[in-house]
N, C-alpha and C positions, 0 to 999 in steps of 0.2 A: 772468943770464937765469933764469927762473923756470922750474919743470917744465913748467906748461901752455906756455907759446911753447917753449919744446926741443921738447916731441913734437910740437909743431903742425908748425916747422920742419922735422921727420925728415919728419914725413905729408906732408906739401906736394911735400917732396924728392921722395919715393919714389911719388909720383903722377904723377911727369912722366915716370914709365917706363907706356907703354900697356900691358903687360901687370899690372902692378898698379897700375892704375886700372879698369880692366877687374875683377878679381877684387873690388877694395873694392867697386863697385858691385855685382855681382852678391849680396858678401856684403850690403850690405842693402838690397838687395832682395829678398833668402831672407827677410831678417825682417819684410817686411811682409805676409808670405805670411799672416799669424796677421787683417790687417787692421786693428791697432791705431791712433789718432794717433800715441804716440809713435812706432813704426817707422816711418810714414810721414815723420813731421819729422825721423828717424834718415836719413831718403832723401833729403831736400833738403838736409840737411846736408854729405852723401857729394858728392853733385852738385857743392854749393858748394863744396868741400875739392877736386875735379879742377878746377874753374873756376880757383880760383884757382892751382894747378899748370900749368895750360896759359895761362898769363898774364894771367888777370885777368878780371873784369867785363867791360872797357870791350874787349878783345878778345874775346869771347864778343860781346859785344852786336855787333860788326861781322860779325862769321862768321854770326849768326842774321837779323841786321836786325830783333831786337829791339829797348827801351832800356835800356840801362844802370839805371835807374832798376826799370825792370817785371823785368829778371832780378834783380834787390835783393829786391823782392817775390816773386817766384815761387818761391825760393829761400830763404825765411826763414821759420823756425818757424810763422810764420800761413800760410804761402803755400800755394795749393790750383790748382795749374798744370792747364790742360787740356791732356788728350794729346796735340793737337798742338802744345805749346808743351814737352813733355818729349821726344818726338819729333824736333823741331828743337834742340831743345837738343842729345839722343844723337846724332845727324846731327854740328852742327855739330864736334861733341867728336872726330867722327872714331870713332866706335862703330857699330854696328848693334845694332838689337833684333830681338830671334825669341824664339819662343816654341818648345819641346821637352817632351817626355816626360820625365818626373822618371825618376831613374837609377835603375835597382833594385838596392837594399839586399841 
């Protein structure tokens, strides 16, 4: 097995604990704090790395009553999801979103 599938393998693993699935996403989401594309597509990428940790596409699309096919798309380096289709996605993941005061330094 080659180094990129071993670490894909480990991250996958270790996504299927909610407590660090929870922390990868927050961490990038801290990096889109800047507003860039890539951070952003670094965030659908995150997404799709717990999707596929909590079993897949085609389980995500049942939890959302989206399609398999449009979380493909929403989800992939072009993808430009509306909030409440990121929204239900955090939902169905079994997350919440809120928004807080940044921690003072």
């Amino acid at each position: 097995m080659n180094k990129g599938k071993s670490y894909n393998n480990l991250l996958i693993k270790s996504l299927k604990k909610p407590q660090e699935a929870v922390a990868y996403l927050n961490a990038a989401l801290e990096e889109c704090k800047d507003g860039s594309v890539e951070s952003q597509k670094l965030l659908f990428i995150a997404f799709k790395n717990v999707a596929l940790a909590q079993g897949g596409f085609s389980n995500l699309a049942t939890k959302t009553g989206l399609g398999r096919e449009s979380l493909y798309k929403t989800l992939s380096k072009r993808g430009n999801p509306k909030l409440t289709t990121l929204t239900t996605l955090i939902s169905a993941m079994g997350f919440d979103l809120k928004i807080s005061l940044p921690q003072k330094r």
